[in-house]
LOSE-759992 format. One line per 10 residues: number of its first residue (from 1); for each residue z, x, y of N, C-alpha, C. Coordinates in Angstrom, 3 decimals, padded with zeros to 6 digits, always signed. Example, Ala and Ser with C-alpha at 12.3 -4.5 7.8 and 13.67 -1.06 7.14 Angstrom:
residues 2
1> +007.800,+013.190,-005.690,+007.800,+012.300,-004.500,+007.800,+013.200,-003.300  +007.080,+012.850,-002.250,+007.140,+013.670,-001.060,+007.870,+012.900,+000.030 .
This chain:
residues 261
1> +100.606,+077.692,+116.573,+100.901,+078.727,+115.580,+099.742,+079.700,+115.498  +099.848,+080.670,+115.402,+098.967,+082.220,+115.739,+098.374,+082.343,+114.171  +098.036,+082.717,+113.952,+096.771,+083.401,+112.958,+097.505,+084.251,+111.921  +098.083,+084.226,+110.747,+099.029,+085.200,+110.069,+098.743,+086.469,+109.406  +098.979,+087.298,+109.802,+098.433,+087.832,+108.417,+099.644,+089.220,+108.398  +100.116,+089.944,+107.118,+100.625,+090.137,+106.908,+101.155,+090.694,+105.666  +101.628,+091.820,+105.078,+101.641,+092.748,+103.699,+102.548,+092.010,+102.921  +101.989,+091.569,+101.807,+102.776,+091.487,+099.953,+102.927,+092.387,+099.755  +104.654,+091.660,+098.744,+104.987,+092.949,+097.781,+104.009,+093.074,+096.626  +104.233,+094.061,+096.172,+103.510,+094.095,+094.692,+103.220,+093.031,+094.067 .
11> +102.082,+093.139,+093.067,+101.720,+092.353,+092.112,+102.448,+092.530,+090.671  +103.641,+092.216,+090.958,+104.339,+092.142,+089.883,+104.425,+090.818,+088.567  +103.974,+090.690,+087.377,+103.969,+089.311,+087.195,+105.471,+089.075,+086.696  +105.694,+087.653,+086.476,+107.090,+087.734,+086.000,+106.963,+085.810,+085.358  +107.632,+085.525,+084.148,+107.246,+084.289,+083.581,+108.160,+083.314,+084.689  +108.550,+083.423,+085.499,+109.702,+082.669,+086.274,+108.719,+081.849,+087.535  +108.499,+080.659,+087.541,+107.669,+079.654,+087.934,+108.414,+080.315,+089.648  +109.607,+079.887,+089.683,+110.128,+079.752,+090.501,+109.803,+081.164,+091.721  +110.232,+082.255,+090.635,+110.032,+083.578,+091.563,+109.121,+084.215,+091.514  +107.628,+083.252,+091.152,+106.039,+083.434,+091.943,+106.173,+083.138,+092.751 .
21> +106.697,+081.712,+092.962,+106.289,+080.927,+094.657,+107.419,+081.703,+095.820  +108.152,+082.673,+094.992,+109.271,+083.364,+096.363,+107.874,+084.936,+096.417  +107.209,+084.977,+096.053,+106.530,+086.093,+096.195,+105.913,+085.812,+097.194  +104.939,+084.059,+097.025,+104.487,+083.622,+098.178,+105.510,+083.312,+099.608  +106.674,+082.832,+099.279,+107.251,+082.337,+100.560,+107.630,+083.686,+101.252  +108.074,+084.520,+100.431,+109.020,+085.539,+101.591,+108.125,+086.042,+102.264  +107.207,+086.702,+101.976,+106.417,+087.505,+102.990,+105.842,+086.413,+104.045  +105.717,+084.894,+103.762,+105.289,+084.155,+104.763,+106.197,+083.980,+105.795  +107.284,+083.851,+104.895,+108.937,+083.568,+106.249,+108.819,+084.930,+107.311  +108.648,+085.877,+106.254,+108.708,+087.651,+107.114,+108.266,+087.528,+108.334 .
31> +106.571,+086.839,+108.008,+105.614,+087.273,+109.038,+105.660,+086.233,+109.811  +106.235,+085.210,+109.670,+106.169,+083.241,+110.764,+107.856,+084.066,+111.493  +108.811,+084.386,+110.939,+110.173,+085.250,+111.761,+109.683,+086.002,+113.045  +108.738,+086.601,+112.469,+108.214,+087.938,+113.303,+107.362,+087.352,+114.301  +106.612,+086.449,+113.940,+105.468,+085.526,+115.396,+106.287,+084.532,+116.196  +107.447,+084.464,+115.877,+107.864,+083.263,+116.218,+109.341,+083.303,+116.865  +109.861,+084.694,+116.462,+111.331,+084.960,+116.671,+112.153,+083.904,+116.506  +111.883,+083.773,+115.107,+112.863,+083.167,+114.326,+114.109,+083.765,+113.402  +114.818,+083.055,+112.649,+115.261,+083.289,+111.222,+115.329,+082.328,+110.448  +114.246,+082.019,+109.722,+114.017,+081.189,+108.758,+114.607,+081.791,+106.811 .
41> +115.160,+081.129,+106.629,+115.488,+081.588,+105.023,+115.756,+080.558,+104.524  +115.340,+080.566,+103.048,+115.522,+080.109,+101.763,+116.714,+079.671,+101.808  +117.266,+078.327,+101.639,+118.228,+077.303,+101.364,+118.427,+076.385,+100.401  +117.346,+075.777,+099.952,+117.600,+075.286,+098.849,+116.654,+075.190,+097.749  +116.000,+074.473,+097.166,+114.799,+074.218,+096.612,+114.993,+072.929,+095.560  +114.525,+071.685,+096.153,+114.963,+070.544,+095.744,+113.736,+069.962,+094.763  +112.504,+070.722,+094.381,+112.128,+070.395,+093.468,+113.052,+070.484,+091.690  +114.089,+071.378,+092.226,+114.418,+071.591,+090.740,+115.607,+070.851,+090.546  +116.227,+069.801,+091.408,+116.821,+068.727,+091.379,+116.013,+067.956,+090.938  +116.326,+067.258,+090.217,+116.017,+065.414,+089.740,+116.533,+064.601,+090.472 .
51> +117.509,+064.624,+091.077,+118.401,+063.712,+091.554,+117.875,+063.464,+093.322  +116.945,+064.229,+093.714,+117.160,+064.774,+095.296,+115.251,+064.413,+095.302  +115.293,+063.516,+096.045,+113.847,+063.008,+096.092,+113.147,+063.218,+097.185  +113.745,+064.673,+098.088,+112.650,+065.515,+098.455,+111.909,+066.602,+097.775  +111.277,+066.077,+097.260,+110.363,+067.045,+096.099,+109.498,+067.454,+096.451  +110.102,+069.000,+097.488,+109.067,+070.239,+097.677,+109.556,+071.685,+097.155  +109.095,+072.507,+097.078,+109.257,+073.551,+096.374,+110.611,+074.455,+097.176  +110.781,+074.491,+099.048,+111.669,+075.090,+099.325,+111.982,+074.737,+100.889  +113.238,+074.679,+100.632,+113.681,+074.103,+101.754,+114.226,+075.163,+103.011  +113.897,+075.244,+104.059,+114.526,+076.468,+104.627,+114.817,+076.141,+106.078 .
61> +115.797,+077.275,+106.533,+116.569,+076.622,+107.792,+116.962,+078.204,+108.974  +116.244,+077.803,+109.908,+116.330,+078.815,+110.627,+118.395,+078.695,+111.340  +118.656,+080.205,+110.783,+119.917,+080.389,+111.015,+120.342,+080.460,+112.289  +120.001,+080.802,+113.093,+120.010,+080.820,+114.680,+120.203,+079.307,+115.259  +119.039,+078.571,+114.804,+119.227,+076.904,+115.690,+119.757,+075.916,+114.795  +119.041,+076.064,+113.862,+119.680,+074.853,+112.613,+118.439,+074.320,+112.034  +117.570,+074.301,+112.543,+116.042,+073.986,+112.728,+115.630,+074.129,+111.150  +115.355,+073.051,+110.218,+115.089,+073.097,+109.167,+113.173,+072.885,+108.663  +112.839,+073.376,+107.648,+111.185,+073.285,+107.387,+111.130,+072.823,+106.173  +110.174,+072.247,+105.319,+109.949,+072.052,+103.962,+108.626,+072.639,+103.880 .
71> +108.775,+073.172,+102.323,+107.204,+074.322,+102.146,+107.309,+073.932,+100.804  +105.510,+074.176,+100.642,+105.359,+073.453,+099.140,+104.666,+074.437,+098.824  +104.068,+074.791,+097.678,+102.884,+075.787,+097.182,+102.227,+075.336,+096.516  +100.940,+075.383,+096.682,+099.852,+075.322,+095.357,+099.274,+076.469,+095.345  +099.906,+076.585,+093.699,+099.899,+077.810,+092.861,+098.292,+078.150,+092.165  +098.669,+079.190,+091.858,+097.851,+080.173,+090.734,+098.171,+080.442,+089.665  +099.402,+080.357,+089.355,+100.244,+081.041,+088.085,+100.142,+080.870,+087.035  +100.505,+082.291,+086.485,+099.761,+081.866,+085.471,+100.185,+082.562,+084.221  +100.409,+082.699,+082.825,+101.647,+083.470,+081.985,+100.879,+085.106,+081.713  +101.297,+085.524,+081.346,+101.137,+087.492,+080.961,+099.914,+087.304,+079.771 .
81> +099.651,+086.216,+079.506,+098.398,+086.714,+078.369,+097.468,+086.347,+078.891  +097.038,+085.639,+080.183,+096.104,+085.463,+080.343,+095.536,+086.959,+081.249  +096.582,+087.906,+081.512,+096.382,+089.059,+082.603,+094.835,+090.093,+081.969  +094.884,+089.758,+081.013,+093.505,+090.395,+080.238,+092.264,+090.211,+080.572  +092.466,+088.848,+080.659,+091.371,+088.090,+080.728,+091.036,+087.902,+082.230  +092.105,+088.126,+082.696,+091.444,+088.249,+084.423,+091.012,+089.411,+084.577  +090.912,+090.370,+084.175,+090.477,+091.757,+084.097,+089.216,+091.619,+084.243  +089.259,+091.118,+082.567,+087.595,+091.125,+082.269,+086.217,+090.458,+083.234  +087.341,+089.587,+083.770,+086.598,+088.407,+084.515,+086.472,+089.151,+085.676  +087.240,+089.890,+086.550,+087.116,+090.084,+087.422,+086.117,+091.382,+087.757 .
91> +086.018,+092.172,+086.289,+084.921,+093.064,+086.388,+083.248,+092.211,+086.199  +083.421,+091.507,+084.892,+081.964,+090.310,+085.128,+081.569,+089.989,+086.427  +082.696,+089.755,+087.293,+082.057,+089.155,+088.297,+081.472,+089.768,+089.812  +081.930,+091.366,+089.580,+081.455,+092.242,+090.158,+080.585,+092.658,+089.730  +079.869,+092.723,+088.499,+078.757,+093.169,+088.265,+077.600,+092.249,+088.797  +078.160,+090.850,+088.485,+077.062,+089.733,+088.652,+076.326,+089.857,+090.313  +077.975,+089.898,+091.272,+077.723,+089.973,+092.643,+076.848,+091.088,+092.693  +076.572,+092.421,+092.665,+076.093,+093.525,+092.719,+074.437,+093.380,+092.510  +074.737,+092.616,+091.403,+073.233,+092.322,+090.655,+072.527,+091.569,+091.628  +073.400,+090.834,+092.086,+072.466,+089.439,+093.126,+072.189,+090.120,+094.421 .
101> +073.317,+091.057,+095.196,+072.914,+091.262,+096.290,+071.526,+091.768,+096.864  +070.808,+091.155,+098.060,+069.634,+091.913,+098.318,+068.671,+091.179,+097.554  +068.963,+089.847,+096.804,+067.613,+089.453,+096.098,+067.893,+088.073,+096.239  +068.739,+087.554,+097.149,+068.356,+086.060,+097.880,+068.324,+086.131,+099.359  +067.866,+084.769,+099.861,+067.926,+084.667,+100.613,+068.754,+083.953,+101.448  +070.065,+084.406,+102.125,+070.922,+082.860,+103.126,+072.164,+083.701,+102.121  +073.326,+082.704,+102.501,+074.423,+083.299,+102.239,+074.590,+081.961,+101.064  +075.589,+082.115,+100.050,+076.040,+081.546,+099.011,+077.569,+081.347,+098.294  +077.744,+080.101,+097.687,+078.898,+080.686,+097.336,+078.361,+079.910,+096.073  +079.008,+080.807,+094.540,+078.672,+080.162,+093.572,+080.084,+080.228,+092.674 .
111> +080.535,+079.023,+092.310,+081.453,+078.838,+091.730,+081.709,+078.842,+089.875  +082.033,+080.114,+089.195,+081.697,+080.067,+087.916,+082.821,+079.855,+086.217  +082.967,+078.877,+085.857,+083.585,+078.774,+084.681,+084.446,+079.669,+084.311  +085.871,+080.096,+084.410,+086.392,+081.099,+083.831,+086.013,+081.943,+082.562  +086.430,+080.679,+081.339,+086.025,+080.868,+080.376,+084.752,+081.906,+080.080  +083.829,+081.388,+080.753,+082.352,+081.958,+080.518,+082.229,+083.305,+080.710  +083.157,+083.492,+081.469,+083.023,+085.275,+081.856,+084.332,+085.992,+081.448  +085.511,+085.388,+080.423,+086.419,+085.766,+079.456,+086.003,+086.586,+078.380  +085.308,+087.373,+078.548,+084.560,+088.608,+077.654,+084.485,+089.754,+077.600  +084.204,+090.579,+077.051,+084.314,+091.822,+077.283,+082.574,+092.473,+077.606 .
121> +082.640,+092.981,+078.583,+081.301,+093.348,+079.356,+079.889,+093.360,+078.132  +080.251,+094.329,+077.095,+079.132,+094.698,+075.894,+078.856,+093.135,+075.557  +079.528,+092.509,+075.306,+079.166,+091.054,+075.047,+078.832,+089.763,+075.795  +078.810,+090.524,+077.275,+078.339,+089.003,+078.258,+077.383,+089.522,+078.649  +076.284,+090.462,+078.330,+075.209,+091.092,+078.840,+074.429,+090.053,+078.986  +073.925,+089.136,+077.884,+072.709,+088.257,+078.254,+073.835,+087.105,+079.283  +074.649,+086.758,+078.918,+075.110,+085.805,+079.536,+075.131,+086.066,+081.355  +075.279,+087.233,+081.568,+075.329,+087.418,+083.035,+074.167,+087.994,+083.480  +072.756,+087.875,+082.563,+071.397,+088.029,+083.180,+071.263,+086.367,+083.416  +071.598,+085.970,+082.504,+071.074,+084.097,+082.443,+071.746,+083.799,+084.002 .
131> +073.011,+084.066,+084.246,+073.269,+083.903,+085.343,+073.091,+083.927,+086.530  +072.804,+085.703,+086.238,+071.650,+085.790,+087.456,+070.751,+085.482,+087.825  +069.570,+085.258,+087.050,+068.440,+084.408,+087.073,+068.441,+083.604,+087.248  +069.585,+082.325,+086.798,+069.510,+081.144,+087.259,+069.645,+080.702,+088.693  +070.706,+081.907,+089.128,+071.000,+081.677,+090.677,+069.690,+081.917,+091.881  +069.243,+082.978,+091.288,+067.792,+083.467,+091.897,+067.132,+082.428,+092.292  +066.814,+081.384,+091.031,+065.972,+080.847,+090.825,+066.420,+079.281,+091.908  +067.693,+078.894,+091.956,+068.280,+077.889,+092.663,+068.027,+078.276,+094.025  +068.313,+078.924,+094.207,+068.306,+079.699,+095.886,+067.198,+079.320,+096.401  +065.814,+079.621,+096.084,+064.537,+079.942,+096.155,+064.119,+078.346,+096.352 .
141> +065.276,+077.133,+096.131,+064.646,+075.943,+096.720,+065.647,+075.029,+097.240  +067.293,+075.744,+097.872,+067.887,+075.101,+097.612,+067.902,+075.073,+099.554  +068.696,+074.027,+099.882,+068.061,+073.979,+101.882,+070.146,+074.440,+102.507  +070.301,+074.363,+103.382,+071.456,+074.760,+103.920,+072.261,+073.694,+103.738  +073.909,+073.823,+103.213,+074.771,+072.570,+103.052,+074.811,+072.030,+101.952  +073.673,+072.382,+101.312,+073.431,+071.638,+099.867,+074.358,+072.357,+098.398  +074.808,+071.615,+097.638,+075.446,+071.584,+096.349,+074.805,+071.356,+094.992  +074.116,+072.330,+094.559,+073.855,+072.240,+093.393,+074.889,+072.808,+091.742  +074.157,+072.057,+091.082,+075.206,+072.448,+089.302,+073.958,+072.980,+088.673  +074.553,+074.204,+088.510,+073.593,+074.564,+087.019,+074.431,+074.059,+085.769 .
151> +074.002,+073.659,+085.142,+074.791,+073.327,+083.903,+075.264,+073.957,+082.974  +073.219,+074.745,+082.780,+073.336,+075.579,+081.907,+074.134,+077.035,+081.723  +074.864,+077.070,+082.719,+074.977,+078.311,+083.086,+076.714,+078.012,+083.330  +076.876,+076.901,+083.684,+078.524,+075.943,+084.018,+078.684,+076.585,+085.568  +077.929,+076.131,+086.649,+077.777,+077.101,+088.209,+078.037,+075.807,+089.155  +078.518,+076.107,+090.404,+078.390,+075.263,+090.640,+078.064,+076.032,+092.548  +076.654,+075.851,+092.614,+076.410,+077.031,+093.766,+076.043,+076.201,+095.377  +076.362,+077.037,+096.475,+076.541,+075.812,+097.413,+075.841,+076.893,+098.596  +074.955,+076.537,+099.584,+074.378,+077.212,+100.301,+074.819,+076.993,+101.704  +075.588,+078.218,+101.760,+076.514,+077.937,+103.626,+075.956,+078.636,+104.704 .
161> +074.906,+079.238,+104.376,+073.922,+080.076,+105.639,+072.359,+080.277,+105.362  +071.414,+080.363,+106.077,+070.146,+080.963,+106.192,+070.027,+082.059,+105.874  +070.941,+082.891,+106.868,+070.972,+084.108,+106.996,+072.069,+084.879,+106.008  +071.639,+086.689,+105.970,+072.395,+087.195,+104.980,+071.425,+087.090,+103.504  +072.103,+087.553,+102.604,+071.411,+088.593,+101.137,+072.491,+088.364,+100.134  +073.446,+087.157,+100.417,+075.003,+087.683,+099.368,+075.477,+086.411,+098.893  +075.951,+086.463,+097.745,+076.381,+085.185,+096.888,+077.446,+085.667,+096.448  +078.844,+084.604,+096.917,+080.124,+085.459,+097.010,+080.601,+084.672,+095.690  +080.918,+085.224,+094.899,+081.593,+084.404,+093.480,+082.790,+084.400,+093.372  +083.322,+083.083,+092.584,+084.908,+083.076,+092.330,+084.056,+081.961,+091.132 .
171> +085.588,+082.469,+090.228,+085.931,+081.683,+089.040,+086.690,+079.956,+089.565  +085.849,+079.261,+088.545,+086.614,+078.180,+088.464,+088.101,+077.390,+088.164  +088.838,+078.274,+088.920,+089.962,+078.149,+088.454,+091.189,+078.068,+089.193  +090.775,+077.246,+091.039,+091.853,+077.125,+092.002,+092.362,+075.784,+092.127  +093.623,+076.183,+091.978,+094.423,+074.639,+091.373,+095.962,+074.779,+091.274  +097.007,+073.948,+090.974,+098.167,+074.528,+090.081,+097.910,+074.758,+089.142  +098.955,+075.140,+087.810,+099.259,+075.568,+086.850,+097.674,+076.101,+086.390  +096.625,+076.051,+085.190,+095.693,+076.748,+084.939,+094.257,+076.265,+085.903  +094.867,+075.194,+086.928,+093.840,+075.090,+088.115,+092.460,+074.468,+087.631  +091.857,+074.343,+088.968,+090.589,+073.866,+088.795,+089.648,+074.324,+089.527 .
181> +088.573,+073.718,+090.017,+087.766,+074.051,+090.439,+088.072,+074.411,+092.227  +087.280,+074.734,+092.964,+087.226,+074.246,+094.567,+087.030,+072.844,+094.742  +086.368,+071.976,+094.007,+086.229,+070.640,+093.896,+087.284,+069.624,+093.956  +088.166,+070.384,+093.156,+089.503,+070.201,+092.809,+090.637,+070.007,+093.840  +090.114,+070.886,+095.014,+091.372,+071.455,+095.719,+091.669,+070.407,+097.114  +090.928,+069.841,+097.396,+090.999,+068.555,+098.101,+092.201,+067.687,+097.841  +091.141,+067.474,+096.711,+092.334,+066.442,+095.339,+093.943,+066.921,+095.476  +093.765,+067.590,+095.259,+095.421,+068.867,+095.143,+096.041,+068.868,+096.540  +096.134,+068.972,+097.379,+095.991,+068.889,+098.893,+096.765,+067.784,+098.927  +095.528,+067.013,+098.922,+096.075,+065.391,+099.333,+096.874,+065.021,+098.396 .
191> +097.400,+065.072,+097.178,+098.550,+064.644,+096.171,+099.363,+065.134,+096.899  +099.738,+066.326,+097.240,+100.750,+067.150,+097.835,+101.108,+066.470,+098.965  +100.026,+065.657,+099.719,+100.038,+065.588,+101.399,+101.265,+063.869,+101.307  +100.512,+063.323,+100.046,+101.499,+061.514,+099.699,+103.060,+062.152,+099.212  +102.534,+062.937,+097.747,+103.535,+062.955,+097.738,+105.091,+064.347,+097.827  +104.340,+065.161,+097.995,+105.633,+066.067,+098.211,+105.788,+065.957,+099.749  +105.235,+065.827,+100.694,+105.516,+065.558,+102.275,+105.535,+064.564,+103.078  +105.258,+063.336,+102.281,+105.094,+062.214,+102.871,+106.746,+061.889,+103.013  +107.968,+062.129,+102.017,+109.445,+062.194,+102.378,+109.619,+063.050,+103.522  +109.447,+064.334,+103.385,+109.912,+065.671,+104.182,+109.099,+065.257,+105.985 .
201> +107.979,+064.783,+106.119,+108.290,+064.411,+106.945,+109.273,+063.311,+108.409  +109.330,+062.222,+106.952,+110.014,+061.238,+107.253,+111.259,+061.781,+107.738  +112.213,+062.646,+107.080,+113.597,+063.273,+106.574,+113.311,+064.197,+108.228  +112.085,+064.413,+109.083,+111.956,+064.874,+110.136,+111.746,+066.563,+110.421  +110.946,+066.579,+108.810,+110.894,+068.545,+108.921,+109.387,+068.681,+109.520  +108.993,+070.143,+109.623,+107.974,+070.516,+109.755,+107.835,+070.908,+108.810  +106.242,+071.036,+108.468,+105.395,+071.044,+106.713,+104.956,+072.107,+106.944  +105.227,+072.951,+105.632,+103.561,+073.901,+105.543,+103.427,+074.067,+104.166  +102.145,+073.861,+104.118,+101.615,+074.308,+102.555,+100.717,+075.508,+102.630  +101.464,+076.024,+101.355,+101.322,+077.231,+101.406,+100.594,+077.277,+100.254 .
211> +099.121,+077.930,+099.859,+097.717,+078.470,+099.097,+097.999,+079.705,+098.529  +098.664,+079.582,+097.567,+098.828,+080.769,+096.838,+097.970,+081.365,+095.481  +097.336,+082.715,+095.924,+096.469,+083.045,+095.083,+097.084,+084.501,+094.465  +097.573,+083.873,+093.003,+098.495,+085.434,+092.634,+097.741,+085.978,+091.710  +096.073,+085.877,+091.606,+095.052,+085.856,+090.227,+094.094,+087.277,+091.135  +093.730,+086.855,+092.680,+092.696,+087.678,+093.045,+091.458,+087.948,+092.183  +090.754,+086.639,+092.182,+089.845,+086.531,+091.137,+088.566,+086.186,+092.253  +088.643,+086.771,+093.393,+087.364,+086.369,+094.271,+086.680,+088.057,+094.693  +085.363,+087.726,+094.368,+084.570,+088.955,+094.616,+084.357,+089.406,+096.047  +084.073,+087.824,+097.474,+083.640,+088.386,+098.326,+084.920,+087.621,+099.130 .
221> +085.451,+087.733,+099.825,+086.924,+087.152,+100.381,+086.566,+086.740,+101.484  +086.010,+087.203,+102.255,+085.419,+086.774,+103.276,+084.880,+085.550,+103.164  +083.574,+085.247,+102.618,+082.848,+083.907,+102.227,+083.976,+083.174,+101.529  +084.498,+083.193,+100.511,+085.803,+082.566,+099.935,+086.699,+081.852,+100.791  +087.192,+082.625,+101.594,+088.128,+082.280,+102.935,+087.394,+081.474,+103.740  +086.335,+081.101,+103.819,+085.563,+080.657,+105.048,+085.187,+079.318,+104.284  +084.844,+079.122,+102.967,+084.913,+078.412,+101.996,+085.659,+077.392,+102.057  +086.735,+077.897,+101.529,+087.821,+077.297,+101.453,+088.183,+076.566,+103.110  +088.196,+077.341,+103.959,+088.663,+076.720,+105.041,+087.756,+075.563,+105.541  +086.430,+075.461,+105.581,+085.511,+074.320,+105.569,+086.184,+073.108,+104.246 .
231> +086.635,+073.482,+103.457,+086.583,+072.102,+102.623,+087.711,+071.928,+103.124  +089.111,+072.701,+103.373,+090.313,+071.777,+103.907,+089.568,+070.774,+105.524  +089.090,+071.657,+106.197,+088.691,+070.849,+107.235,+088.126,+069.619,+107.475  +087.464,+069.404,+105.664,+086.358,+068.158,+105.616,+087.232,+066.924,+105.213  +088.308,+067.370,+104.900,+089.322,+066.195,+104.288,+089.465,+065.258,+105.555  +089.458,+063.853,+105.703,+089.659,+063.100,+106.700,+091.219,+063.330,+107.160  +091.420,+063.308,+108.707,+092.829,+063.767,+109.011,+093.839,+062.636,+108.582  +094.010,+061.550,+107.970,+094.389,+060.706,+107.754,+095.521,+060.722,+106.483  +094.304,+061.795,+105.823,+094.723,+062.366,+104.249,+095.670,+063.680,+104.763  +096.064,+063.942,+105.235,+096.217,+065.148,+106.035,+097.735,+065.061,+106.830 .
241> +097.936,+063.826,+106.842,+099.685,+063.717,+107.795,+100.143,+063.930,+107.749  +100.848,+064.091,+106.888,+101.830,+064.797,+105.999,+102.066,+066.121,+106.556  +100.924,+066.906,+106.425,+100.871,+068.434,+106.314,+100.719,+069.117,+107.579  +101.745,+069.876,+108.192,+101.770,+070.522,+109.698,+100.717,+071.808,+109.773  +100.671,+072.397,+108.354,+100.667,+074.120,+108.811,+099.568,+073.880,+107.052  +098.837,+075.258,+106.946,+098.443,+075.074,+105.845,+098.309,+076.990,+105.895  +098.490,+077.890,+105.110,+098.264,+079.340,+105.196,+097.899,+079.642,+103.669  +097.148,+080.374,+103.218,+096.108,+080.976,+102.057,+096.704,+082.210,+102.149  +097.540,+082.438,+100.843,+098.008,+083.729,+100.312,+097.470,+084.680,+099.639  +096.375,+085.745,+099.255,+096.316,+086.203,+098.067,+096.266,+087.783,+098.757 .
251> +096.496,+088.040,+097.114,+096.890,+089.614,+097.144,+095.542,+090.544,+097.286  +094.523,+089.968,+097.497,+093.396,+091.008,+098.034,+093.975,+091.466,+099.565  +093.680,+092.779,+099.573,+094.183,+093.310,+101.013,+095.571,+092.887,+101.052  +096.370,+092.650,+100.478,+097.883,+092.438,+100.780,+098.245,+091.436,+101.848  +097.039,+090.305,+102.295,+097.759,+089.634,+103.600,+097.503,+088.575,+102.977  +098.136,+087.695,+104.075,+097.864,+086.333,+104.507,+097.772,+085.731,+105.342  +096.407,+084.921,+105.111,+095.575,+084.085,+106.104,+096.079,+082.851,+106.622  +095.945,+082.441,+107.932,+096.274,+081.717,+108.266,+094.842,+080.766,+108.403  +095.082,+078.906,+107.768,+093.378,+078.452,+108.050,+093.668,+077.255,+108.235  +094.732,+076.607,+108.711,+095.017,+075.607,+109.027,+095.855,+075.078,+110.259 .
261> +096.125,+075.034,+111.696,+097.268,+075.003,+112.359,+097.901,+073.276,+111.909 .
């Protein structure tokens, strides 16, 4: 399977659980049709059966052969009042990045508390000097590979290069429903891997889980993406059977990544 990437529709929000994760699937079916010369479409979706104990989010069946897939999502979603607050957050966290660039050393990724940066700029002033400083100050002894917690600060910062001047930030908050950490997402993975695919393979489909990010709450996407794709990789393949395909959705730049074959 080739490398995806490929344009979302709009960022439209809508309270319907269901027709987030078609925001994520269609444009994935679009662009896997188009690499693959297929016709894959939406057939059923047997999570919203009780009765039907393949419990993945959507079931789909290329019309041409018969050739059926099961696709699951781990979501972002998230209801219309929190859309404020990603605002705010997402400007905090461009200021913070800005502030840092050019004053460490090695590349970074620092992972930060939603909550903490749920503010309105006039009022997180000291809070996002403390921040900065603290990170400064971690950097300045921290060695390559290594995982440190600031506490004080709720950080959780991880050093993935020597080289480079840039500390790529994202909020703590990748997960389903109000999510969790990156820490988290392992965890999430592998639940998914026992139990929403451990049937669907049996039943003889091909898997893909699909990383849906409908928040765009990451400052540097690049490091993020590269991030992320190191911790799926670190999972032992064992934990992992289940799952054929793995692709990272979000609406920065309108595509999607492919980081798993």
């Amino acid at each position: 399977m080739k490398k995806l990437r490929c344009f979302l529709k709009s960022d439209k929000m809508t309270n319907n659980k269901k027709e987030k994760e078609r925001e994520c699937l269609n444009p994935f079916l679009l662009y896997y049709n188009q690499i693959n010369n297929s016709n894959y479409k939406e057939i059923a979706t047997p999570d919203e059966d009780p009765n039907n104990p393949l419990n993945v989010d959507f079931l789909c069946e290329d019309q041409s052969i018969g050739k059926m897939i099961a696709i699951d999502i781990l979501g972002f979603h998230h209801s219309e009042n929190l859309a404020r607050g990603d605002h705010l957050v997402r400007g905090n966290l461009e200021d913070i990045e800005k502030k840092l660039k050019g004053k460490v050393k090695g590349e970074y990724i620092a992972s930060i508390l939603y909550n903490v940066l749920n503010c309105p700029p006039g009022t997180c002033k000291k809070t996002k000097k403390n921040i900065v400083s603290a990170i400064i100050n971690e950097t300045r002894i921290m060695k390559l590979g290594k995982e440190r917690a600031i506490k004080t600060c709720q950080i959780t910062l991880t050093k993935l290069s020597d080289d480079g001047d840039t500390v790529g930030l994202l909020t703590n908050f990748i997960g389903s429903g109000q999510g969790a950490g990156l820490s988290e997402l392992s965890k999430n993975i592998i639940e998914k891997n026992l139990k929403q695919f451990k049937r669907a393979k049996k039943d003889g489909y091909e898997t893909f889980l699909l990383i849906d990010n409908q928040r765009e709450l990451f400052r540097n996407h690049t490091i993020v993406s590269n991030f992320l794709k190191n911790t799926i990789d670190s999972i032992p393949p064992k934990e992992m059977s289940y799952i054929d395909h793995i692709a990272f959705i979000t609406i920065k730049e309108n595509k999607v990544s492919y980081i798993r074959e």
